[in-house]
PDB file of N, CA, C and O in Angstrom:
ATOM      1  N   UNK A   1     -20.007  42.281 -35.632  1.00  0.00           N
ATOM      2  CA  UNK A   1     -19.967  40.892 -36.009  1.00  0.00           C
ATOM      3  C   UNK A   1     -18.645  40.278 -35.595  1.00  0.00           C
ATOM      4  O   UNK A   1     -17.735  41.107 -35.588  1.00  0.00           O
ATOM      5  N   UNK A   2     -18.248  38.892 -35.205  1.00  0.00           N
ATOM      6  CA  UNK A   2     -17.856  38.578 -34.425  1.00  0.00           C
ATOM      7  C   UNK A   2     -17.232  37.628 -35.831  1.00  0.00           C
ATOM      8  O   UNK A   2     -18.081  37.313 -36.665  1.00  0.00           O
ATOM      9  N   UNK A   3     -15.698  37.161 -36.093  1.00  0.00           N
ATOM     10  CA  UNK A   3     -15.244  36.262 -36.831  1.00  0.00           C
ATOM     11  C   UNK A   3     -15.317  34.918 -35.867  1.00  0.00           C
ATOM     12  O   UNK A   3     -15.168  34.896 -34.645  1.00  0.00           O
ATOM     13  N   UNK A   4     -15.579  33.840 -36.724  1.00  0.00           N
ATOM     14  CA  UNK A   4     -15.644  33.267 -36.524  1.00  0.00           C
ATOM     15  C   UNK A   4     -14.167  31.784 -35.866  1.00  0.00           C
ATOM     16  O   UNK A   4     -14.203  30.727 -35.237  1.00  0.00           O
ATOM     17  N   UNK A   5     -12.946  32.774 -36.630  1.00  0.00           N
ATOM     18  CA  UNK A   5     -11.876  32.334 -36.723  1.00  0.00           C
ATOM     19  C   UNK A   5     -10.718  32.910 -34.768  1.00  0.00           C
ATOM     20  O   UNK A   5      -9.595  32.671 -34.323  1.00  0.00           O
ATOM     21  N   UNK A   6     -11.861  33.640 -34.334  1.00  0.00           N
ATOM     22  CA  UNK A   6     -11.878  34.422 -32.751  1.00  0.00           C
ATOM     23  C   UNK A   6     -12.101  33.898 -31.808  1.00  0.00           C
ATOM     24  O   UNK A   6     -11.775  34.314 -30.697  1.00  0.00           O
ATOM     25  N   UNK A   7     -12.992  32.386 -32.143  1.00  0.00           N
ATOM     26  CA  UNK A   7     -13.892  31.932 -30.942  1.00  0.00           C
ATOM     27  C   UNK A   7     -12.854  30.956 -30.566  1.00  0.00           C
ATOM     28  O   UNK A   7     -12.354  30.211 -31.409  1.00  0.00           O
ATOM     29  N   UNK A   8     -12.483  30.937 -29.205  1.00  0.00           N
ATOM     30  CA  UNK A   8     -11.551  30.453 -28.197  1.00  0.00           C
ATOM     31  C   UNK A   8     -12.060  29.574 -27.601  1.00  0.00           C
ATOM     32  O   UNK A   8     -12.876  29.927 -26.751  1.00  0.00           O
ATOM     33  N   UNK A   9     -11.746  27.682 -27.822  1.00  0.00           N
ATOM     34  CA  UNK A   9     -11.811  26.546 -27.140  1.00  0.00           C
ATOM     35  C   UNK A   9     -11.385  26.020 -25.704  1.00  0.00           C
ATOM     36  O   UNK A   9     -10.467  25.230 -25.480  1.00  0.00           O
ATOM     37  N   UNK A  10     -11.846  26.343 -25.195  1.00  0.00           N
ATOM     38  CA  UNK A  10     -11.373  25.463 -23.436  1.00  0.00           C
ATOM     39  C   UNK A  10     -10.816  23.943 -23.669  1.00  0.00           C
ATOM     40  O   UNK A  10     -11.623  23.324 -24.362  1.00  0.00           O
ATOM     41  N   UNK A  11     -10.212  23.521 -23.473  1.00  0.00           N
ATOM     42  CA  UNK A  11     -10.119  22.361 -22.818  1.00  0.00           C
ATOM     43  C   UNK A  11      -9.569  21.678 -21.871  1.00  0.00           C
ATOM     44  O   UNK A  11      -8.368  21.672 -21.601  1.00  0.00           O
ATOM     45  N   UNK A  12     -10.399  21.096 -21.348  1.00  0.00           N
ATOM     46  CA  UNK A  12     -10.342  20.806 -19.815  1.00  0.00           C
ATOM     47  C   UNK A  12      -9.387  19.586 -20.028  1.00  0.00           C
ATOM     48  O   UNK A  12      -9.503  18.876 -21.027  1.00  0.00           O
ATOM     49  N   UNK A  13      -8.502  19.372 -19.132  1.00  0.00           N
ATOM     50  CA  UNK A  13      -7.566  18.017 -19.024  1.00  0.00           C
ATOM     51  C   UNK A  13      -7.817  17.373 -17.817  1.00  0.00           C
ATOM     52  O   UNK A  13      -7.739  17.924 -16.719  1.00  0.00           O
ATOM     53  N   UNK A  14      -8.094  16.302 -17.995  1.00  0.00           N
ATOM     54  CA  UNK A  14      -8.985  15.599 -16.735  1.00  0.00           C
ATOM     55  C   UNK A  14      -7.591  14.498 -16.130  1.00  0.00           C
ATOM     56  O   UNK A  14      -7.410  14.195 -14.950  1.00  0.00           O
ATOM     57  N   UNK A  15      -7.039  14.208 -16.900  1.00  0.00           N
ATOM     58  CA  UNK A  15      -5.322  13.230 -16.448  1.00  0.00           C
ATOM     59  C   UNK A  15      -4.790  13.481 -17.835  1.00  0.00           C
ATOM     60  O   UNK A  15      -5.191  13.933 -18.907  1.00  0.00           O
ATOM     61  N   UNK A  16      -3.092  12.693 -17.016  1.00  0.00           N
ATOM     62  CA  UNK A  16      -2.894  13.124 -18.345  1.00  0.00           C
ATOM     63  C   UNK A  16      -2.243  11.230 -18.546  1.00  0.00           C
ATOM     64  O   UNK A  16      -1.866  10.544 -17.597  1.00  0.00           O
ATOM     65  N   UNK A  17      -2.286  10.731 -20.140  1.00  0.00           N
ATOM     66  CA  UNK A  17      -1.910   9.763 -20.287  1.00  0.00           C
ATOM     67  C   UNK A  17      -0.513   9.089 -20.148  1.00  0.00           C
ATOM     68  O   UNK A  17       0.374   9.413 -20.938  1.00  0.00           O
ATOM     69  N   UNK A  18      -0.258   8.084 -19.091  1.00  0.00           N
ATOM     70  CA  UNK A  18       1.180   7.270 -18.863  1.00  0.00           C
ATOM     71  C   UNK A  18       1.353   6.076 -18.594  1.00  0.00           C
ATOM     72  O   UNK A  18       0.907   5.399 -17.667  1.00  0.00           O
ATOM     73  N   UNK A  19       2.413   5.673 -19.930  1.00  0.00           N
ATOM     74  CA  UNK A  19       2.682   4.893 -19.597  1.00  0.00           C
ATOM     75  C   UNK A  19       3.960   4.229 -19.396  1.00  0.00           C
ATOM     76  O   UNK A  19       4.896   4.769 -19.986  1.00  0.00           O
ATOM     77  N   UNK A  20       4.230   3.222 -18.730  1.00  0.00           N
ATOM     78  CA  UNK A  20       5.505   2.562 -17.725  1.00  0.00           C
ATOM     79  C   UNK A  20       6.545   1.750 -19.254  1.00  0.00           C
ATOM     80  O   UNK A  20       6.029   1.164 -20.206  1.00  0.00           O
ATOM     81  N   UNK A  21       7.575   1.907 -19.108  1.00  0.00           N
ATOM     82  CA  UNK A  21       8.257   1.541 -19.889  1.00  0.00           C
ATOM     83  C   UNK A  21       8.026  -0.119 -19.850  1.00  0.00           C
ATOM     84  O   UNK A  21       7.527  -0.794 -18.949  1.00  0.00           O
ATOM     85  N   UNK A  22       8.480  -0.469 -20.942  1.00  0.00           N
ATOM     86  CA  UNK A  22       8.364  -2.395 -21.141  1.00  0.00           C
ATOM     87  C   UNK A  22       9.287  -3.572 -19.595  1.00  0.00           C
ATOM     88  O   UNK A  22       8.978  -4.682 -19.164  1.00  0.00           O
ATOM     89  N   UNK A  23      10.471  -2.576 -19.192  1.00  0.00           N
ATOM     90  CA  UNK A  23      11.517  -3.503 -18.182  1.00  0.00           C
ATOM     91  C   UNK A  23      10.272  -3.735 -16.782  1.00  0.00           C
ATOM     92  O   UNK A  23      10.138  -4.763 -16.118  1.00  0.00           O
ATOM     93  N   UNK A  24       9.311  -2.149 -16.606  1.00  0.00           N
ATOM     94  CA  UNK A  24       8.595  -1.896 -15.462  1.00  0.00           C
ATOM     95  C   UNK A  24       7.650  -2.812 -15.772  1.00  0.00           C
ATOM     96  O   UNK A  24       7.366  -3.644 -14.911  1.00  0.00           O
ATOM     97  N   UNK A  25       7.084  -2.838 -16.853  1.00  0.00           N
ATOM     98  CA  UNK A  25       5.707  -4.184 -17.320  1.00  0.00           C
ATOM     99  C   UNK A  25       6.044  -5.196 -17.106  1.00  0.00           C
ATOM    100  O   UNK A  25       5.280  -5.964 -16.522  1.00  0.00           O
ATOM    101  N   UNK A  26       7.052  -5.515 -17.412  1.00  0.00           N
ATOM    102  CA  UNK A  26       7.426  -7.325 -17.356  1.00  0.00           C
ATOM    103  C   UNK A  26       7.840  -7.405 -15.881  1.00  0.00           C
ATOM    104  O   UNK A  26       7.994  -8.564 -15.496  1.00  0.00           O
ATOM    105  N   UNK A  27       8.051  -6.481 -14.992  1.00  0.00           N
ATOM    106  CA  UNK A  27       8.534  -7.038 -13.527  1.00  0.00           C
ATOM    107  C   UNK A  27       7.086  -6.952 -13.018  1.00  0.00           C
ATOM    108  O   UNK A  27       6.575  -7.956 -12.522  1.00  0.00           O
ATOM    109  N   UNK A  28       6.428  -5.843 -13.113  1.00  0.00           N
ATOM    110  CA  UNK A  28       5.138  -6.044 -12.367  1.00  0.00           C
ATOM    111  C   UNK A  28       4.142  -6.887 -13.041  1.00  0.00           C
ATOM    112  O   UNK A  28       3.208  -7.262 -12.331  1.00  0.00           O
ATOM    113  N   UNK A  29       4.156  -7.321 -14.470  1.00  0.00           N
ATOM    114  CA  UNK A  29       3.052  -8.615 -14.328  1.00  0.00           C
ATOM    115  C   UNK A  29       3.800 -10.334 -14.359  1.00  0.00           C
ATOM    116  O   UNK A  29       3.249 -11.359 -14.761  1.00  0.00           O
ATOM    117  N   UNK A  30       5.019 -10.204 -13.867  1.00  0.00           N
ATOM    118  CA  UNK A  30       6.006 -11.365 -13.246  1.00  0.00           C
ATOM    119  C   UNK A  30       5.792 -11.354 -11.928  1.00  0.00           C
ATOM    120  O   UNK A  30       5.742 -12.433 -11.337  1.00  0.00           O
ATOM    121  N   UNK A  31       5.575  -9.760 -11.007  1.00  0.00           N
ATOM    122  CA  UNK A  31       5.535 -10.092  -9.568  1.00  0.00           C
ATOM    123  C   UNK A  31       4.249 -10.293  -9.548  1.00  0.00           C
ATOM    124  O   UNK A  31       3.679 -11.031  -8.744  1.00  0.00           O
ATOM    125  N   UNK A  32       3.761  -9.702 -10.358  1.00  0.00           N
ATOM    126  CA  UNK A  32       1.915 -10.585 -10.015  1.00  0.00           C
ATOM    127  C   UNK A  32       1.802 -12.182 -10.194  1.00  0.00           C
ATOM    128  O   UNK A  32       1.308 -12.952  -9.370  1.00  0.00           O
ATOM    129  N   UNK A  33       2.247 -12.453 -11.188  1.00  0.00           N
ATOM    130  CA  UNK A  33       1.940 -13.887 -11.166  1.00  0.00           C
ATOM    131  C   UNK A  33       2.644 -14.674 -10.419  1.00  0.00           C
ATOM    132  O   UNK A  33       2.048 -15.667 -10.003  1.00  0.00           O
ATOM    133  N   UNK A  34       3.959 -14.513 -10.053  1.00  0.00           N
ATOM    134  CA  UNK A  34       4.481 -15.355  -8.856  1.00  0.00           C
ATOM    135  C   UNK A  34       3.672 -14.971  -7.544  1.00  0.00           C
ATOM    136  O   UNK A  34       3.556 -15.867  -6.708  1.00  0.00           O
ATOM    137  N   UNK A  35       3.157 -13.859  -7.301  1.00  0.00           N
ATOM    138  CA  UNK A  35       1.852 -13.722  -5.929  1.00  0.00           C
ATOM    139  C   UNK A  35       0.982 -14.405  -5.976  1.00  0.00           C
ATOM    140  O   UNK A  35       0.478 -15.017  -5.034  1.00  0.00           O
ATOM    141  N   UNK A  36       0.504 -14.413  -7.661  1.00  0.00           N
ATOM    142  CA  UNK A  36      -0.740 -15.474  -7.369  1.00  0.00           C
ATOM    143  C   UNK A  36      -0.201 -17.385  -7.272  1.00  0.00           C
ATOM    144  O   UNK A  36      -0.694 -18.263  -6.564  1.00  0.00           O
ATOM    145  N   UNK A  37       0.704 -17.465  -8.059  1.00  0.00           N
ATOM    146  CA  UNK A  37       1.176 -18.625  -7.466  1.00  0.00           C
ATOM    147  C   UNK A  37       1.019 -19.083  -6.240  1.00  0.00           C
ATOM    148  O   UNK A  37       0.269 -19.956  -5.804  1.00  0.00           O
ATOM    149  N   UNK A  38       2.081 -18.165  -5.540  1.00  0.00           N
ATOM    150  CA  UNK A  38       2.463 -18.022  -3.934  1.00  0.00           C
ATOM    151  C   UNK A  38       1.691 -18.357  -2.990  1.00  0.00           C
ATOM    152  O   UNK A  38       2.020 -18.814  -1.896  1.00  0.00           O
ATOM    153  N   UNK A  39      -0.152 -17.972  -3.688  1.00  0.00           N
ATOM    154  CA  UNK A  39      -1.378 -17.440  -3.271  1.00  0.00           C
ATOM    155  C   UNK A  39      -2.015 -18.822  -3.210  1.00  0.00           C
ATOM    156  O   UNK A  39      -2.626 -19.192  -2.208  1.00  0.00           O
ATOM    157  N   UNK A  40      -1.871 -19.550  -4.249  1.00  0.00           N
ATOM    158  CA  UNK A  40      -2.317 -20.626  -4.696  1.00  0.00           C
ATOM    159  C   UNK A  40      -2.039 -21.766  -4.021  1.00  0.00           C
ATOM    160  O   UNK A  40      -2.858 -22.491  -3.457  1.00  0.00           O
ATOM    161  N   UNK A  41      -0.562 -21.945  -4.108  1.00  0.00           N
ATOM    162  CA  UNK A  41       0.322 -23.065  -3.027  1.00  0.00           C
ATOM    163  C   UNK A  41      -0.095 -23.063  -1.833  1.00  0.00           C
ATOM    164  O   UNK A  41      -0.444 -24.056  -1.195  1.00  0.00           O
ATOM    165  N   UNK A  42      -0.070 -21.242  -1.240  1.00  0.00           N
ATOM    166  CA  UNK A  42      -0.326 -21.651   0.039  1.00  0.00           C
ATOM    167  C   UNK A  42      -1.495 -22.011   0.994  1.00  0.00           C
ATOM    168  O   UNK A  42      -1.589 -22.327   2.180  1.00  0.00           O
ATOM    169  N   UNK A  43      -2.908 -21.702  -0.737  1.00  0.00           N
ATOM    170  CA  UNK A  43      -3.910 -22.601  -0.237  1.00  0.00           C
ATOM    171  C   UNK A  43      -3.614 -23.765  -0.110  1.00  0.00           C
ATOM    172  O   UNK A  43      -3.766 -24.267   1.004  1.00  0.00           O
ATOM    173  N   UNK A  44      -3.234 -24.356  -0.913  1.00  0.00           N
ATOM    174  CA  UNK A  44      -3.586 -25.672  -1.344  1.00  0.00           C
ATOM    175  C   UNK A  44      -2.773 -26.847  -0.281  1.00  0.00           C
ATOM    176  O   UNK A  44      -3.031 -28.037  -0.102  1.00  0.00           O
ATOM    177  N   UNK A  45      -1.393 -25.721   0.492  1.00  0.00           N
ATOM    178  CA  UNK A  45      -1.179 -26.649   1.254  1.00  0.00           C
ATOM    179  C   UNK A  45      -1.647 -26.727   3.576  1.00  0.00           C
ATOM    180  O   UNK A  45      -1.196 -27.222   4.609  1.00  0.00           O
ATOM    181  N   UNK A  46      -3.303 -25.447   2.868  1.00  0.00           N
ATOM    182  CA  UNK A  46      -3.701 -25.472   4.411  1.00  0.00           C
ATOM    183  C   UNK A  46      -4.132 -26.966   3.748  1.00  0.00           C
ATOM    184  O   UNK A  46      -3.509 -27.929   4.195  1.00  0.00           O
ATOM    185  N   UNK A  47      -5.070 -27.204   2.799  1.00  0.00           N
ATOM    186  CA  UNK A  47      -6.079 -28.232   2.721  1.00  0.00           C
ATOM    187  C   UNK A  47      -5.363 -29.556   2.567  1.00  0.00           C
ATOM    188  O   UNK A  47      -6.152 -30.434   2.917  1.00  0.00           O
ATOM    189  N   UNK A  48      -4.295 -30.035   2.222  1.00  0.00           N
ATOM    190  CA  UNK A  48      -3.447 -31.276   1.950  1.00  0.00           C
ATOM    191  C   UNK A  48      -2.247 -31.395   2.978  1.00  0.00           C
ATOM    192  O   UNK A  48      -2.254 -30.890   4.100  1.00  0.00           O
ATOM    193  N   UNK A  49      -0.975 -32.309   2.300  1.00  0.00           N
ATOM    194  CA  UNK A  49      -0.039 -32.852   3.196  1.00  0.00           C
ATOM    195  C   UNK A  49       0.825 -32.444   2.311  1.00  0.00           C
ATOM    196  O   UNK A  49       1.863 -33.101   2.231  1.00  0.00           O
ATOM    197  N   UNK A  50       0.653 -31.274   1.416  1.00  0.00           N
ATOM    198  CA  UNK A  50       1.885 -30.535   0.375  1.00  0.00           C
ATOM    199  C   UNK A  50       2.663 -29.899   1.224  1.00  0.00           C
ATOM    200  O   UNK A  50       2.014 -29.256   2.050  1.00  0.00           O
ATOM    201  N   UNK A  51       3.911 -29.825   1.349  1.00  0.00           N
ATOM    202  CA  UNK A  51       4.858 -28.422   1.944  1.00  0.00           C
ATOM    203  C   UNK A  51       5.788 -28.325   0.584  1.00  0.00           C
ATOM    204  O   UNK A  51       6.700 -29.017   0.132  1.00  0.00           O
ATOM    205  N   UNK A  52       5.161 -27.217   0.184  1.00  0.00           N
ATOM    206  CA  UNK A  52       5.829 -26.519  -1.219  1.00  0.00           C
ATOM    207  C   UNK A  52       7.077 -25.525  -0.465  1.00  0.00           C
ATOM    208  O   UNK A  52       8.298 -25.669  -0.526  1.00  0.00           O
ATOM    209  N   UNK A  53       6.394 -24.647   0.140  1.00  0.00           N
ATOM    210  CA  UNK A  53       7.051 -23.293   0.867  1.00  0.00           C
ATOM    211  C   UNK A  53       7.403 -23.565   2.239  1.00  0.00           C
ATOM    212  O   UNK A  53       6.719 -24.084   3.122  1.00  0.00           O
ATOM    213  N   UNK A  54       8.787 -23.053   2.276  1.00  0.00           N
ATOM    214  CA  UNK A  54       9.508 -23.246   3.231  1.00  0.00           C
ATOM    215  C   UNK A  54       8.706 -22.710   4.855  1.00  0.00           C
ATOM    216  O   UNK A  54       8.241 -21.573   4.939  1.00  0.00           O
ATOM    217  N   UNK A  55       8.660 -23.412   5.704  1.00  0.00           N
ATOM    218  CA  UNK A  55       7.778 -23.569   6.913  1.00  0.00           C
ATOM    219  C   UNK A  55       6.060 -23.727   6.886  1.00  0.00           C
ATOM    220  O   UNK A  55       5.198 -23.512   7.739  1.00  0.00           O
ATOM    221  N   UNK A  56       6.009 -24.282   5.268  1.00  0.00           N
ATOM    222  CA  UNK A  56       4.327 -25.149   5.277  1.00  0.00           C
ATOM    223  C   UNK A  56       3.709 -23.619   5.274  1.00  0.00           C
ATOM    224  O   UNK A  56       4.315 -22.556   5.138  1.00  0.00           O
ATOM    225  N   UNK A  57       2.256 -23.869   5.475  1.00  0.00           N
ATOM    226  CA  UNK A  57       1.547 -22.852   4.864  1.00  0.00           C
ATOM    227  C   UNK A  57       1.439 -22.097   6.505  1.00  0.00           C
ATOM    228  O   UNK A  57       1.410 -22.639   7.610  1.00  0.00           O
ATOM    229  N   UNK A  58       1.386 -20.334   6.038  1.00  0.00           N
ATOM    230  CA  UNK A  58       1.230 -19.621   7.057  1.00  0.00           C
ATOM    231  C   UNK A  58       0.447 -18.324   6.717  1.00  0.00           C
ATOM    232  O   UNK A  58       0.382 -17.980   5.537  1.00  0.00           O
ATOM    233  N   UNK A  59      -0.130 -17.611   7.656  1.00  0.00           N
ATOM    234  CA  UNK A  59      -0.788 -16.033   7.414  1.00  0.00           C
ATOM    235  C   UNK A  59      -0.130 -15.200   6.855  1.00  0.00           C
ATOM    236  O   UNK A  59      -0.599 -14.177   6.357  1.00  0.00           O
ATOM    237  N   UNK A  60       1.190 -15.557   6.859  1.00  0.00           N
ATOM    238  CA  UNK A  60       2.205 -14.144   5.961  1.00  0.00           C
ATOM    239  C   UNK A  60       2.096 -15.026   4.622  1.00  0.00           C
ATOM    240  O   UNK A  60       0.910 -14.978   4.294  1.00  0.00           O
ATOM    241  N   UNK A  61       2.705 -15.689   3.847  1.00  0.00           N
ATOM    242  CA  UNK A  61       2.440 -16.109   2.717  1.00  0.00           C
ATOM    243  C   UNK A  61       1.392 -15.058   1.834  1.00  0.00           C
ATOM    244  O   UNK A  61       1.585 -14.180   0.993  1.00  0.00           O
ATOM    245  N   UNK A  62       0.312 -15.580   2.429  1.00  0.00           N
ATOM    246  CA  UNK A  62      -1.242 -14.795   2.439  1.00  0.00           C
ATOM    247  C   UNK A  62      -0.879 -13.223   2.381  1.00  0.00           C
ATOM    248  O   UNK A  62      -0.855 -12.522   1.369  1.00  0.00           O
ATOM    249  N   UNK A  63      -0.664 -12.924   3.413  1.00  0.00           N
ATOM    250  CA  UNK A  63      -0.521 -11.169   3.244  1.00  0.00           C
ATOM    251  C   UNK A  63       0.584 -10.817   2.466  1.00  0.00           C
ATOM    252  O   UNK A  63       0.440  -9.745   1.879  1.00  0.00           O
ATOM    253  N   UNK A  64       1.727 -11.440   2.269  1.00  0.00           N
ATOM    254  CA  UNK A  64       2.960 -11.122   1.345  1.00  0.00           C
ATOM    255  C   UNK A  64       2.465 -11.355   0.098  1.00  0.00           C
ATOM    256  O   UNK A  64       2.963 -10.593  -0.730  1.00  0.00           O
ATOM    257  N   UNK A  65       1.438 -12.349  -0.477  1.00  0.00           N
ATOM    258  CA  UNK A  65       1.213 -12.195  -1.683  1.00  0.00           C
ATOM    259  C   UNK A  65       0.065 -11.760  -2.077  1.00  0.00           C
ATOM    260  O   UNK A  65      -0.409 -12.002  -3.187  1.00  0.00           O
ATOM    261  N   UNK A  66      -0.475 -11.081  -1.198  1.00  0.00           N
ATOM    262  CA  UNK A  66      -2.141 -10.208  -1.342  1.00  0.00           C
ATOM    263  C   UNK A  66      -0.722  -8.540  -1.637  1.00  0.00           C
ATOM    264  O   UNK A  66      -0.926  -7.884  -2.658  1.00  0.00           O
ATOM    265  N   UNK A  67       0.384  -8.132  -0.808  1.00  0.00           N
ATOM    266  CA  UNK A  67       1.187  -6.989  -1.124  1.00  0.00           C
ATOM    267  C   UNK A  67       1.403  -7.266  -2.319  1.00  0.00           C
ATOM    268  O   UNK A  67       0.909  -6.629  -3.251  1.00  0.00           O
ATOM    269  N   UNK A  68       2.315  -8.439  -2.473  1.00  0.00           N
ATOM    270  CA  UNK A  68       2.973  -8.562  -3.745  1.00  0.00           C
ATOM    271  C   UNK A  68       2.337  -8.344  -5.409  1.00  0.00           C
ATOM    272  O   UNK A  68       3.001  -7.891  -6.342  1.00  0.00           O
ATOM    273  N   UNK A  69       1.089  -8.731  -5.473  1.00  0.00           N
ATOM    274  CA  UNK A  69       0.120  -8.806  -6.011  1.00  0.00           C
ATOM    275  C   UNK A  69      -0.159  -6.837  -6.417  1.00  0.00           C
ATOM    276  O   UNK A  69       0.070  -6.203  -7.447  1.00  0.00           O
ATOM    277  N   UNK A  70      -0.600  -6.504  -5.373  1.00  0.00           N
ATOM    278  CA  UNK A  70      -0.946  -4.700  -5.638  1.00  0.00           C
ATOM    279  C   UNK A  70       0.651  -4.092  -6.523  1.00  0.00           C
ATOM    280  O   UNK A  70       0.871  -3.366  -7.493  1.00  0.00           O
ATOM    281  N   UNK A  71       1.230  -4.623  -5.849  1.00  0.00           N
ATOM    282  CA  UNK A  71       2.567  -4.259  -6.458  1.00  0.00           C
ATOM    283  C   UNK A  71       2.824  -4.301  -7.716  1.00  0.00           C
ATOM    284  O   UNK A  71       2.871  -3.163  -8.182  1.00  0.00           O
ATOM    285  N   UNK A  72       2.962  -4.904  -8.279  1.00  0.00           N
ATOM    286  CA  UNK A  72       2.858  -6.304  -8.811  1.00  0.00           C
ATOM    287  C   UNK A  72       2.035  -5.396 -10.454  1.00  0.00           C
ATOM    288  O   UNK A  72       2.477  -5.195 -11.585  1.00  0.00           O
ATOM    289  N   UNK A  73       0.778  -5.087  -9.812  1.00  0.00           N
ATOM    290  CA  UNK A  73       0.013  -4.438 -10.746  1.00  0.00           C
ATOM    291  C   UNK A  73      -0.236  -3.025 -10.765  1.00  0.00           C
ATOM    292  O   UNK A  73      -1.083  -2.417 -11.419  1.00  0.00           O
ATOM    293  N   UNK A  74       0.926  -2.429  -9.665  1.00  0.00           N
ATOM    294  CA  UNK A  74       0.917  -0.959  -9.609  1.00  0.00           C
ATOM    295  C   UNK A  74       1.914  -0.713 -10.685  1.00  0.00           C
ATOM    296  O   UNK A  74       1.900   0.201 -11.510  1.00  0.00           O
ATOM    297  N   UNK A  75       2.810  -1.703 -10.542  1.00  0.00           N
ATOM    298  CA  UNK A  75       4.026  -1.515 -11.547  1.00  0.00           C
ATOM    299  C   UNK A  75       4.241  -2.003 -12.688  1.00  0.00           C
ATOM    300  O   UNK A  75       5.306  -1.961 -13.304  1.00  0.00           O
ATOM    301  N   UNK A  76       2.863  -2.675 -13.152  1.00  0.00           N
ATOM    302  CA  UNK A  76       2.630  -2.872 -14.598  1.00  0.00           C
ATOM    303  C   UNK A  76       1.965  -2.120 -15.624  1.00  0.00           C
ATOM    304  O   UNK A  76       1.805  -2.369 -16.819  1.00  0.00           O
ATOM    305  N   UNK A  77       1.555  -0.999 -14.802  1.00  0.00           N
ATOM    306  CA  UNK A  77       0.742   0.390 -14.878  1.00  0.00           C
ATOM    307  C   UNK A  77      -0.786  -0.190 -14.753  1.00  0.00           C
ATOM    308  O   UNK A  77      -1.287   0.933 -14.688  1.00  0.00           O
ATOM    309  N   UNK A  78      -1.449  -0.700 -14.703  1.00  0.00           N
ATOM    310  CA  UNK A  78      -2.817  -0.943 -14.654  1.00  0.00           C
ATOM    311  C   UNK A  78      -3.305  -0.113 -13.512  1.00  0.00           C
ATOM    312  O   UNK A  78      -4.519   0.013 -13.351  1.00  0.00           O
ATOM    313  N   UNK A  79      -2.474   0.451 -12.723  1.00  0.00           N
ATOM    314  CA  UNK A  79      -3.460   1.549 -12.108  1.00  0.00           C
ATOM    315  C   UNK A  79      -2.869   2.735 -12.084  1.00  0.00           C
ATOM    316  O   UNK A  79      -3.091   3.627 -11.266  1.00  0.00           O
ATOM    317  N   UNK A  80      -2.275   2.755 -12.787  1.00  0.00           N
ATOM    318  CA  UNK A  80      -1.918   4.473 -13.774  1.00  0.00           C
ATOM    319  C   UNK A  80      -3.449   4.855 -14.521  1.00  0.00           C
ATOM    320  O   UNK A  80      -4.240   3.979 -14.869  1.00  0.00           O
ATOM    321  N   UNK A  81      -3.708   6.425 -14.701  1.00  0.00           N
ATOM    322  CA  UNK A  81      -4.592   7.336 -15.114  1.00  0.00           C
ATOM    323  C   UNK A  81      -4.397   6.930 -16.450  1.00  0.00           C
ATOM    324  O   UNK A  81      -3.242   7.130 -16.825  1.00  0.00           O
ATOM    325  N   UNK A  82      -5.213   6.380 -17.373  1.00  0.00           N
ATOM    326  CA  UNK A  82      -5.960   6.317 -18.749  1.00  0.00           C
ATOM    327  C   UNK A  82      -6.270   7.761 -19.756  1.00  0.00           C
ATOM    328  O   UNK A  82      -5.885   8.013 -20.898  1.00  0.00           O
ATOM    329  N   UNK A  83      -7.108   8.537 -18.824  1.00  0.00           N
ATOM    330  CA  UNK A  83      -7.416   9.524 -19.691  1.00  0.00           C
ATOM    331  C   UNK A  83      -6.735  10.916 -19.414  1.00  0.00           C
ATOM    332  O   UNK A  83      -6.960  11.872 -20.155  1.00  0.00           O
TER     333      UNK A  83
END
């Protein structure tokens, strides 16, 4: 007969949980929202006669704040492992 106080649990660890200190949160959901700003302006001034950003609206704008953005939310942890 076998005690019951013998029987040996596995457990599997699938990630392990982390998270980014408060200075790392507040820069990456600050660089996110100035991307989406960035993102915003520099629609708004293909379609109008706005020049917000220095040399009017251009394709980098666009790709600097499509980077800035991943960034942005890499370093606010939102794509850090959960479980």
């Amino acid at each position: 007969m076998s005690d019951s106080s013998s029987i040996k649990h596995n457990k599997v660890k699938i990630g392990r949980v982390h998270t980014r200190s408060v200075p790392n949160r507040i820069f990456g959901w600050s660089l996110f929202c100035l991307s989406l700003v960035v993102i915003v302006v520099n629609w708004i001034e293909e379609f109008s006669d706005l020049e917000v950003l220095p040399g009017g609206h251009s394709v980098f704008y666009l790709a600097g704040g499509v980077v800035a953005a991943v960034i942005g939310l890499w370093r606010a942890g939102v794509m850090d492992a959960k479980s």
